[in-house]
C-alpha positions as CSV (number, residue, x, y, z in Angstrom):
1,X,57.0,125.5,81.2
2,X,60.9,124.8,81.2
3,X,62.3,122.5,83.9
4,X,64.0,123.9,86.9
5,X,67.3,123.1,87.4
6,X,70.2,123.4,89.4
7,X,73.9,124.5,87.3
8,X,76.6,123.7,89.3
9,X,80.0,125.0,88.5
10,X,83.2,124.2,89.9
11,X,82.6,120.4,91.7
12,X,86.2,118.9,91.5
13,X,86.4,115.9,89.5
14,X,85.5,112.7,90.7
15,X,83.2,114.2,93.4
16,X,79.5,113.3,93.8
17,X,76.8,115.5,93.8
18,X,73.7,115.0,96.3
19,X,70.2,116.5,96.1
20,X,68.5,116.0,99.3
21,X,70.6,113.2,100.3
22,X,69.7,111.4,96.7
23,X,72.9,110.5,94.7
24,X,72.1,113.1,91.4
25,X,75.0,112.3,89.5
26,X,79.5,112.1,89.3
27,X,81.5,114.8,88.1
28,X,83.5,113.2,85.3
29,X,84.8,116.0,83.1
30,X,86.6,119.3,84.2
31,X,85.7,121.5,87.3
32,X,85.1,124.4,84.5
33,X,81.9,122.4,83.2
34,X,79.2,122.9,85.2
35,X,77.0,120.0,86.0
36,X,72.9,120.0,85.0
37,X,70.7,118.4,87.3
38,X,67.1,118.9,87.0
39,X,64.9,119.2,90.2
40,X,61.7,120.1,91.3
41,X,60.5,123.6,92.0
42,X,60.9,124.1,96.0
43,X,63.7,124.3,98.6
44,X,67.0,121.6,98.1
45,X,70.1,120.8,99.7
46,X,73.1,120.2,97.2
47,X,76.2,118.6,99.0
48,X,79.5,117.4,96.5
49,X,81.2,114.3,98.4
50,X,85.0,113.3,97.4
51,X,84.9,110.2,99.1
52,X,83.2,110.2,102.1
53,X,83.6,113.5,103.4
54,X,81.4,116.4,102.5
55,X,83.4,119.0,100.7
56,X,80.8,121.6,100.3
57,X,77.0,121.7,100.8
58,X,74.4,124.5,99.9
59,X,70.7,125.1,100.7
60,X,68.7,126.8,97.9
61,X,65.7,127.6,96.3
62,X,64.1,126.8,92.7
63,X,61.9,128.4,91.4
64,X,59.5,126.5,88.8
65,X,60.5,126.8,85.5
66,X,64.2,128.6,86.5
67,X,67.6,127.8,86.6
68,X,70.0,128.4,90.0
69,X,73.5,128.5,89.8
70,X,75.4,127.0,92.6
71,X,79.3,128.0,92.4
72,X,80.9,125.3,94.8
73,X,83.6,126.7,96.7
74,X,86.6,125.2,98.1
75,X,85.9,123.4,101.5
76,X,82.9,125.0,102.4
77,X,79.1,125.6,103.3
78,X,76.7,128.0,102.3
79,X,73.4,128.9,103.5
């Protein structure tokens, strides 16, 4: 069975990107690139830091083997 994974799109560079409070990984290249991070099947919090301030944060679910697109807009939460 594939991975699941989380896509996410649009993270400005130089944020960080945080899966249930775990540092998953930098944004490096262009916002346009979406960043792959691979997690476990269930429910997860994704929140992109620019410094110390939380500049967006999402709770989703994955389901095993599938992929979830998370489209991180400007200054926000989703639930």
């Amino acid at each position: 069975m594939p991975p699941s994974e989380l896509l996410v799109n649009g993270a400005p560079t130089g944020s960080i990107v945080f899966i249930d409070g775990v540092r998953s990984g930098q944004v490096v290249g262009p916002a346009k690139r979406s960043q792959i991070l691979a997690v476990s099947p269930g429910s997860h919090t994704l929140e992109v830091r620019v410094g110390d301030t939380v500049a967006y944060r999402e709770s989703t679910y994955v389901e095993a083997g599938k992929k979830r697109v998370i489209t991180v807009l400007s200054g926000g939460t989703r639930n």
